[in-house]
DRENMAR-260303 format. One record per residue: x, y, z of N, C-alpha, C in turn. Coordinates in steps of 0.001 Angstrom, whole numbers, plus 500000, padded with zeros to 6 digits. Example, Ala and Ser with C-alpha at 12.3 -4.5 7.8 and 13.67 -1.06 7.14 Angstrom:
BEGIN
513190494310507800512300495500507800513200496700507800512850497750507080513670498940507140512900500030507870
//
This chain:
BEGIN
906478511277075014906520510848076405905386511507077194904719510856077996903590511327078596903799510867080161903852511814081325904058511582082455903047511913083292902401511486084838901363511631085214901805511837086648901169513161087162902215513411088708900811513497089786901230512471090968900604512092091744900370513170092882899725513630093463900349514785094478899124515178095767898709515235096758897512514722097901897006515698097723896680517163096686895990517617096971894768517786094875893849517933094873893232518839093822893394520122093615894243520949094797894058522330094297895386522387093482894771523800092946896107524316092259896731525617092561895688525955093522896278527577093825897474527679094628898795528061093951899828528323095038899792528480096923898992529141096414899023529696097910898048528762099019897253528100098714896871526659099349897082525508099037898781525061098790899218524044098644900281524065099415901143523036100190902483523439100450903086523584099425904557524546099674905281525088098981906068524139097989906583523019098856907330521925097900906152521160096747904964521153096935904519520595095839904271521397094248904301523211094651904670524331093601905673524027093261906880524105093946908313523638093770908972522499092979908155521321093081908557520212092550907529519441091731906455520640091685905539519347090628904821520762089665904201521435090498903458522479089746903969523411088667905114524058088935905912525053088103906811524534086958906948522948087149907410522433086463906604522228084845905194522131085232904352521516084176904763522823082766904406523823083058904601524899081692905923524539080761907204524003081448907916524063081119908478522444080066907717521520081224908031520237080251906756519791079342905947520826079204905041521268078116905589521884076930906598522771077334907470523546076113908605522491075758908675521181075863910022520705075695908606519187074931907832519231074825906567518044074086906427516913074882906479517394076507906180516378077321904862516493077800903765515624077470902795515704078051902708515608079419901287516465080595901766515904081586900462516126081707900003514898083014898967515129083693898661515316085295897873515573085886897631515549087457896943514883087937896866513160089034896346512876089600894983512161088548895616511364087371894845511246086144894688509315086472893720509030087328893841507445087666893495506550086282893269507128085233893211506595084041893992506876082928895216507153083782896276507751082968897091506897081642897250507233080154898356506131079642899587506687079832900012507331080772901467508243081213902570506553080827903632507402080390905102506250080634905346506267081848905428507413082253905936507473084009904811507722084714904452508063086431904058508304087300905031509057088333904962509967088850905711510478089893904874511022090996905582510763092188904536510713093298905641511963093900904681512901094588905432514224095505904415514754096365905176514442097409904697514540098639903517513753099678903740512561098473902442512241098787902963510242098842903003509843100131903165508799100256902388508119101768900863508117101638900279507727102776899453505976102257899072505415102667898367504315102776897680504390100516896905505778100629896514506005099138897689505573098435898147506297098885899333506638097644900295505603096936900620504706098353901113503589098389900387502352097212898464502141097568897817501723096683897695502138095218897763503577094739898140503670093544898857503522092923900339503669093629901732502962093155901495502096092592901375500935093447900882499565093511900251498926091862898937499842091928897872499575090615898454500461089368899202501505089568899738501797088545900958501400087575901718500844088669902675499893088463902478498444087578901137498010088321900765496925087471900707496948086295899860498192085845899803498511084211900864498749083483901809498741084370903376498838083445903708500193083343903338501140084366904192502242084440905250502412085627906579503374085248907217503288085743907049504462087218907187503989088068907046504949089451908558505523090126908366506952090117909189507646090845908300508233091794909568508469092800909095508639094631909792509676094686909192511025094618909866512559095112910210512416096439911121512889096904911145513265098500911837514924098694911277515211099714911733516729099534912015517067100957911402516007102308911239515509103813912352514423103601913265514528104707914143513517105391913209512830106327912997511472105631911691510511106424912557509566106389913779509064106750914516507900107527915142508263108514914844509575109385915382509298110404914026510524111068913570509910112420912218510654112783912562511798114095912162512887113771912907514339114668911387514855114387910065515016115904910031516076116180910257517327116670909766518562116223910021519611116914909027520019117819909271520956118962908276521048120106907302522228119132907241522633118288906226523392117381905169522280116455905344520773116575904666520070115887904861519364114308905756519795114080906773519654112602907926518729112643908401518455111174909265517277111708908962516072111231909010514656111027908918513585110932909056512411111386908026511506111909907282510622112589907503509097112337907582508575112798907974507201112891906720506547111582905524506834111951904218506438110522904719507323109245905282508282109166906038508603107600907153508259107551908329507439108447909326506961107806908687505088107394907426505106108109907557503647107845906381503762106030905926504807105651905128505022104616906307505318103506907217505659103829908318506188102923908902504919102401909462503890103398909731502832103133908793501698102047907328502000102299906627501257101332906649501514100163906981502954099624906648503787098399908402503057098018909384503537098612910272502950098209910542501780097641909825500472098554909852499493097843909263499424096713908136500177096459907306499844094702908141500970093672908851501617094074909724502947093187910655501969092260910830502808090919911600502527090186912551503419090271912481504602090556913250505311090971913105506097092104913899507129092747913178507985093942914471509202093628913699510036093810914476511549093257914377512474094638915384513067094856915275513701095969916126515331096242915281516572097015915579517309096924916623517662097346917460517209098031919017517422098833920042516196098492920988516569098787922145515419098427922052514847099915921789515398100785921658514689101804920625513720102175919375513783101778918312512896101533918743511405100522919112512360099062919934511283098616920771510348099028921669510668100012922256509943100121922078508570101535920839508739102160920285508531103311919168507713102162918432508385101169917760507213100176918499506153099673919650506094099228920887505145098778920759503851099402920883504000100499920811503182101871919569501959101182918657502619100620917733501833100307916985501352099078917558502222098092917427502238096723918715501766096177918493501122094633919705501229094026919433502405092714918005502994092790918547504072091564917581505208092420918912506222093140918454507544093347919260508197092841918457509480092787918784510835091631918410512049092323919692513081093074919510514181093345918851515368092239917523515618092279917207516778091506916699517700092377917768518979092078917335520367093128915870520897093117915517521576093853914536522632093625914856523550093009914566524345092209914209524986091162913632526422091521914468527449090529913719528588090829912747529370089401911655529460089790911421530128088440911490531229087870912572531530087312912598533057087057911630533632086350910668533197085619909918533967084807908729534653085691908880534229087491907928534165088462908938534952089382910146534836089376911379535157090489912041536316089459911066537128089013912136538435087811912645539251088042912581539553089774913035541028089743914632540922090142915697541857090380917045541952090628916976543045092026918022543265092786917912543827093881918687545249093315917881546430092721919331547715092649920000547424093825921584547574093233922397548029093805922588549267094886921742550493094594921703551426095461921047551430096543920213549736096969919799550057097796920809549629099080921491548768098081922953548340099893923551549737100736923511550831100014923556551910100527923075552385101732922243552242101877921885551792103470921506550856104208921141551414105678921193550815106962920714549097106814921351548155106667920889546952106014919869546669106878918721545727106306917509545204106816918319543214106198917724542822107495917734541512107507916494540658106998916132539642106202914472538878105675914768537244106182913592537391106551913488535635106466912174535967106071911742534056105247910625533856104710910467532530105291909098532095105870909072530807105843907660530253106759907182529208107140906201528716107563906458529650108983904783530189109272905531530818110433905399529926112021905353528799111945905676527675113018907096527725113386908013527404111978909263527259111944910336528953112317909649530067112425910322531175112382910560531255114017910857530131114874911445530115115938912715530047115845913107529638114812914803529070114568915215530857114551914846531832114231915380533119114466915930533623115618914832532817116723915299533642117911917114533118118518917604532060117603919141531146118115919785533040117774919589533692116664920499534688116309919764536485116837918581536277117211917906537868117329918781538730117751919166538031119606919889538764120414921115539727119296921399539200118534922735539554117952922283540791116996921150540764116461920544542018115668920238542631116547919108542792117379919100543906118731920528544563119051921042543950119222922789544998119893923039545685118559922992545444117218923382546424116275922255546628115536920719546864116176919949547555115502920101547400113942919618546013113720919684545570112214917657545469112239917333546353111588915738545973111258915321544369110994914704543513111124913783542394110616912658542446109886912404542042108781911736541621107817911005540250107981910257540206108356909449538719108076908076538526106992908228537312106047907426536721104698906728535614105775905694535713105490905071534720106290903782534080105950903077532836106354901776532815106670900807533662106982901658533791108780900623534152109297902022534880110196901595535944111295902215536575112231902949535525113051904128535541113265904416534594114241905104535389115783905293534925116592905546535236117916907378535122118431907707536376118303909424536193118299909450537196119277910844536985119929911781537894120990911886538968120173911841539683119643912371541116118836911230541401117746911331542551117691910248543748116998910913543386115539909800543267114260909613543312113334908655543526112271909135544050111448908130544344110055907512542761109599906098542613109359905696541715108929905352542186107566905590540962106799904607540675105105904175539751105311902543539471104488901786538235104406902375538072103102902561536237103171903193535352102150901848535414101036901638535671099555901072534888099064902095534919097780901665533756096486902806533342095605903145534774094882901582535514094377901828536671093655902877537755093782902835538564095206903733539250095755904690538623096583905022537520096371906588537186097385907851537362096405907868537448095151909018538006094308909145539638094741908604540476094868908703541609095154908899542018096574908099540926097414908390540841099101909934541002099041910457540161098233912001539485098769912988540739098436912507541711097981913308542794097676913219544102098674912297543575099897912516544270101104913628544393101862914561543367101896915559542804103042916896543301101972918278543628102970919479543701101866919965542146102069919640541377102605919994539949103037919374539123103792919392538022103100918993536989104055919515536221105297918385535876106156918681534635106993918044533680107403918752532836107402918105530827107384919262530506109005918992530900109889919679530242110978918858528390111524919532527929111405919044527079112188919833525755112602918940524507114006919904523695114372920441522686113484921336522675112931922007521736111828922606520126112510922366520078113735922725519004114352921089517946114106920251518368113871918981517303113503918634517377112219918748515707111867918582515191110627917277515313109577916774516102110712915254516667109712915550518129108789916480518768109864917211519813109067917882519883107725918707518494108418920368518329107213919797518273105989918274517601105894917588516980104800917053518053104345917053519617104617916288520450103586916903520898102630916424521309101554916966521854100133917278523430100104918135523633098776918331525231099670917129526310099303916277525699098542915577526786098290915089527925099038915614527724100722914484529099101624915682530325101147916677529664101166917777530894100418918117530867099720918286530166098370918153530487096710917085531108096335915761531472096689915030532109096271915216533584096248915940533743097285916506535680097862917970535819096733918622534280096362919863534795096072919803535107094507918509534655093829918288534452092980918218536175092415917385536680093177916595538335092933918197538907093451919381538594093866920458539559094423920352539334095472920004538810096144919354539126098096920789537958098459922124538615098883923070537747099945922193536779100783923101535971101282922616534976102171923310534860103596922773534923104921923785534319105916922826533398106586923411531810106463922593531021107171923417529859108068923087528717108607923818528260109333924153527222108125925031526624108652925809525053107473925107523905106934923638524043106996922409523179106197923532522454105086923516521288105145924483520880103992924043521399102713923114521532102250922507522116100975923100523519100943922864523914102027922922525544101697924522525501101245925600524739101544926491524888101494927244524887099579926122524397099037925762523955097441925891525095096806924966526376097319925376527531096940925628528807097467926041528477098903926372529887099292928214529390099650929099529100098356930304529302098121930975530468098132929394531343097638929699532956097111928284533795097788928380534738097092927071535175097776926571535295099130927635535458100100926766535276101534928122534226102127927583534154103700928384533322104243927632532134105063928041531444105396927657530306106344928368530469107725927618530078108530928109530932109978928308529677110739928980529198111045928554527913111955928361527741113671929446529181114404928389529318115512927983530859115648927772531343116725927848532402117136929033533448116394929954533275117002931147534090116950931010533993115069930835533683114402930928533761113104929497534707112527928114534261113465927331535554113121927135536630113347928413537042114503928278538017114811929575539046113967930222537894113638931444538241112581930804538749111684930118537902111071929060538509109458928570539536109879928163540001110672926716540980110492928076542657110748928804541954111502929620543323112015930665543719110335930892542572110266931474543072108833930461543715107483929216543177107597928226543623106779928157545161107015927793545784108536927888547107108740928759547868108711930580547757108640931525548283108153931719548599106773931475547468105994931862547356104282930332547522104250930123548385103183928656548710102817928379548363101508930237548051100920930251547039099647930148545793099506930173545481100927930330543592100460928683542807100249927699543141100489926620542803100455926207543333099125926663544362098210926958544777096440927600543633096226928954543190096612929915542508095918929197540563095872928499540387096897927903539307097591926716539117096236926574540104096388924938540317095269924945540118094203926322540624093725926774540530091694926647539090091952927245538157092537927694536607092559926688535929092794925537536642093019924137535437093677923783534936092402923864536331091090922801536004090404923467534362089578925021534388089366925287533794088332925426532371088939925438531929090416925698530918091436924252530181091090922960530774091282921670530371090943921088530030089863921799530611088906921783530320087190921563528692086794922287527670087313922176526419086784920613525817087855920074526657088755918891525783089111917888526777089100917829527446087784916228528076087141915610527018086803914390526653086537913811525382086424913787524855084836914297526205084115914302525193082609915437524328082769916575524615084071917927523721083708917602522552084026916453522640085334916277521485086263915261520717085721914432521453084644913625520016083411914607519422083132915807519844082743916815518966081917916864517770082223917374517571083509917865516920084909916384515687085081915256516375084969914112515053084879914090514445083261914365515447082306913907514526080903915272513765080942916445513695081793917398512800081454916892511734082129916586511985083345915793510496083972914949510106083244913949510568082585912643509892082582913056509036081258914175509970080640914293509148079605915314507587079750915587507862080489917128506532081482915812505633081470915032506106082533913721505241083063912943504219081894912566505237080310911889504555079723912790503312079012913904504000078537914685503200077957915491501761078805915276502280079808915723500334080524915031499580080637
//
């Protein structure tokens, strides 16, 4: 089987690509290399069985579908963006009426469309008859380290990681760390501009496994009432839960996939202020939170989540 993955950029360096195209196309290749799947990148003379397109559905992309299709390969449409329903944010992010109507074209030429949330999935449904939730993926052979235990022992430090446009969604919960003097941790781009004093790290792919072992826990707060949200995958907090790092974030339907254990989901106020006050009483439960991350994250290391594509691709060739 030979597959050929479409994706808007030539680079390959982690750290100047967005994150979902490492996530869902790049980290994947070593692995469905070890299983005798050939793969290629952006190969317009490709003899691939499949084609898979990620992240990348503009006017191009649409035309290669198109011509690749002709030759009798089969096209899958990654989505990893909730692009059927259009939510900007006043930071510039978000999705636009010209990518839900580009989403729709790729859709129509898809043989299949695979998507990073069950919530996307199920908002793709609407318009497909063959979609396939496949998670994001963590790579442990890249994600190796574990959190000692001795360090919950003290004064907990709080982490977020993430585009630093989007690290406004912090300030819904700051106020609530200021009153109990919980330190902040921020993984980032670039410096971003928040109500409350914090430790910065610059994001790059090399050192963000070791970044993530700054914080005794994570947080992903954000507004869960917009559908650009509902549509993200859990990876901004499976990546922390993966290394041991608890989770407290707001009710992202994804997040809800795996923080059963490991952490809590807060849904307003009065519940994050519940978490954090119980975090500083029990100095065990963020230990006890931690044993449970590792084995909760276990089924979406990315050799499980090749599985999950060689069952498609193989559904795909065989119909």
């Amino acid at each position: 089987m030979k597959v050929n993955w479409f994706i808007p950029t030539r680079r390959r360096n982690y750290n100047r690509v967005p994150a979902s195209i490492w996530i869902r196309c790049l980290q994947l290749l070593p692995y469905f290399k070890e299983r005798g799947v050939k793969c290629t990148v952006n190969d317009l003379n490709t003899d691939a069985d499949i084609c898979v397109f990620v992240r990348w559905q503009d006017e191009r992309a649409f035309t290669l579908a198109k011509e690749q299709k002709a030759k009798g390969k089969r096209i899958i449409f990654d989505l990893c963006v909730n692009y059927f329903d259009s939510s900007i944010f006043e930071a510039g992010y978000g999705s636009t009426q010209k990518q839900l109507e580009e989403c729709m074209n790729m859709i129509e030429v898809a043989d299949a469309v695979t998507c990073a949330s069950t919530f996307i999935a199920e908002r793709a449904s609407s318009f497909h008859s063959r979609v396939v939730y496949i998670p994001d993926s963590i790579n442990k052979r890249h994600f190796r380290f574990q959190k000692p235990p001795k360090d919950f022992d003290k004064h907990p430090r709080a982490i977020w990681s993430g585009v630093s446009v989007k690290a406004t969604d912090l300030n819904l919960v700051l106020p609530l760390f200021d009153k109990r003097k919980i330190p902040l941790v921020v993984v980032s781009d670039k410096k971003p501009v928040l109500d409350y004093s914090f430790r910065f790290i610059k994001w790059s792919y090399r050192t963000f496994p070791k970044a993530i072992l700054e914080g005794e826990f994570c947080l992903s707060p954000r507004l869960v009432e917009d559908p650009y949200n509902k549509g993200h995958s859990f990876f901004k907090i499976g990546v922390f839960m993966t290394e041991g790092i608890p989770a407290l974030a707001s009710p992202v339907p994804s997040y809800s996939e795996v923080l059963y254990g490991g952490g809590r989901l807060c849904h307003n106020m009065e519940e994050w202020e519940d978490a954090l006050d119980q975090i500083l009483v029990d100095r065990n439960l963020l230990r006890q939170w931690s044993e449970e991350t590792v084995n909760i994250m276990k089924p979406y290391e990315t050799e499980q989540i090749v599985s999950k594509y060689m069952d498609l691709f193989n559904e795909i060739c065989d119909s």
